[in-house]
N, C-alpha and C positions, 0 to 999 in steps of 0.2 A: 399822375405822371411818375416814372421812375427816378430815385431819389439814389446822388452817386454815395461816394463814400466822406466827399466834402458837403455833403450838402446841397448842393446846388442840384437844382432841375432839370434834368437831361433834355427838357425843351429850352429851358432860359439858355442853357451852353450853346445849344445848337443853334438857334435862331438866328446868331449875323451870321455863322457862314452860311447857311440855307437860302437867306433872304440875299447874300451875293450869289448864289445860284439859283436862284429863281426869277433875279432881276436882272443878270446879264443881257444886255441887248446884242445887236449888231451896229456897230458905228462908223460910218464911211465917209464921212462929213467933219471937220477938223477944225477947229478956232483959231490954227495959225500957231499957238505957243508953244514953244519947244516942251521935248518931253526931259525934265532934269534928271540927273543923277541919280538925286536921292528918290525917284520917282522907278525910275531904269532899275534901279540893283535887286531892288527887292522884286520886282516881276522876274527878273531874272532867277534870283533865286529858287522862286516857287518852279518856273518851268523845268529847272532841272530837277528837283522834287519827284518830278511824276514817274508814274511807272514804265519800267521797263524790261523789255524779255531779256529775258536769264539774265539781269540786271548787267546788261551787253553795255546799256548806252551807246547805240549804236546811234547816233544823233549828233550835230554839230549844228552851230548857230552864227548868223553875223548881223552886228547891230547897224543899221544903217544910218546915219544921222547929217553927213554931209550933202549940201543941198545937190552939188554938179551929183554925185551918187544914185540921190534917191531920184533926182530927171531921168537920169540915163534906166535905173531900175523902172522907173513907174512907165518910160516911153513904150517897153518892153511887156506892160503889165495892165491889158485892158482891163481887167480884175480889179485894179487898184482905182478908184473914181475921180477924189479929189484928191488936190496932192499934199501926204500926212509929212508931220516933221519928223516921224521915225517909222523905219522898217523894219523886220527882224524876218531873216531869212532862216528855214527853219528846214535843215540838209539829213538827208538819211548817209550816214556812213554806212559804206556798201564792205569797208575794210572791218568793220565791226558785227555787219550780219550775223545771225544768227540759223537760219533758215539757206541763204544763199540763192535763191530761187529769181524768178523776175518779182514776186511779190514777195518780204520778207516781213515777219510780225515784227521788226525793228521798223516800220514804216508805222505802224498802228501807233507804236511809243510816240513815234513825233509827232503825231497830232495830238496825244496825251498831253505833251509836255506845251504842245501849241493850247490846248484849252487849257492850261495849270495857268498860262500867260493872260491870256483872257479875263479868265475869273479875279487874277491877280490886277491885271490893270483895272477891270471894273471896283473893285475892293478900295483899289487907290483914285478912283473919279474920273479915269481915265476909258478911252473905247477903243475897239479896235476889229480886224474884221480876216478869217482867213484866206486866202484868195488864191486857189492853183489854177487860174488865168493868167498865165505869162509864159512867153517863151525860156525855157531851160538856159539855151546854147549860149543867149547873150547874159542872161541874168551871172549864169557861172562864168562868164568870161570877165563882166564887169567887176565881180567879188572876187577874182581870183582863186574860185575853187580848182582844188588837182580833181582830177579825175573821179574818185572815190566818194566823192562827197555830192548828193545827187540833190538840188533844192526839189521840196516839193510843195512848199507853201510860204507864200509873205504873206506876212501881218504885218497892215500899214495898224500903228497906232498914234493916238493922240487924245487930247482936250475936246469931247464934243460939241460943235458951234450949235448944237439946239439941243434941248431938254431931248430924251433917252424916251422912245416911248414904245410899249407893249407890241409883240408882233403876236400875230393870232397862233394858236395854239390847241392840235387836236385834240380833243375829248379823250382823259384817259382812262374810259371805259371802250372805247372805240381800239385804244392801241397795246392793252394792259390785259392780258388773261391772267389767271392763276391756275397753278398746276399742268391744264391745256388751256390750247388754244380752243376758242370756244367761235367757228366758224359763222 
């Protein structure tokens, strides 16, 4: 294995993030516990992290954590199963596009920045699940978005009420060429 300039193993380095990216589950099922602060900040951090075209940040977000909220959000959001003690609304800013079109590559960023939050709450113990099952009109009416700011995905997250286990997963000889694609 390749050896950096401190010494250390460029597999020993890589190993926990890889094994938080290979262990990420889906979690839609919640223990009830609030999600804390010191729990909240740093997934936040990481989601704004992620990449973005022409580094627009054409992305806005709103935490959702009051319970009359997250009813009114979730009654709106067959998507969303059982009901999490946080949500995070994760909005394309249409004023920051980059593209301008009906699909803009500022959309692809916000799901970047939506799996930055993933990985980040999986890393912290936590689960969570993205869901563009819900109606738009109420959801922006209920968060008070202006116009501009278009939701395209909740993330209900939380504390998983059962152990986190393996979803199957295609052969990647089946999905993985090199060079071509080898039909």
């Amino acid at each position: 294995m390749l050896s950096t300039d401190t010494g250390t193993r460029t597999e020993d380095r890589a190993t926990p993030a890889l094994r938080v990216l290979t262990t990420r589950r889906v979690v839609r099922s919640f223990d009830g516990r609030p999600v804390e602060d010191e729990l909240l900040d740093p997934m936040l951090d990481a989601m704004l992290a992620a990449p973005s075209a022409s580094n627009k940040q054409a992305w806005a977000f709103v935490t959702i954590r009051r319970s009359r909220t997250l009813r009114l959000v979730r009654a709106f959001s067959p998507g969303i199963i059982e009901p999490p003690p946080l949500i995070v609304a994760a909005c394309f800013d249409r004023s920051r596009a980059v593209g301008g079109g009906a699909w803009d590559e500022g959309m692809l960023c916000v799901a970047m920045a939506v799996e930055n939050l993933l990985l980040a709450a999986h890393a912290l113990g936590l689960g969570g699940c993205p869901s563009a099952s819900f109606r738009k009109s109420p959801v922006q009416r209920f968060l008070g978005l202006p116009d501009h700011l278009e939701p395209l995905l909740l993330v209900p997250i939380g504390h998983p009420a059962r152990p986190i286990e393996s979803a199957p997963r295609r052969d990647r000889n089946e999905v993985i060429s090199h060079d071509r694609w080898r039909g």
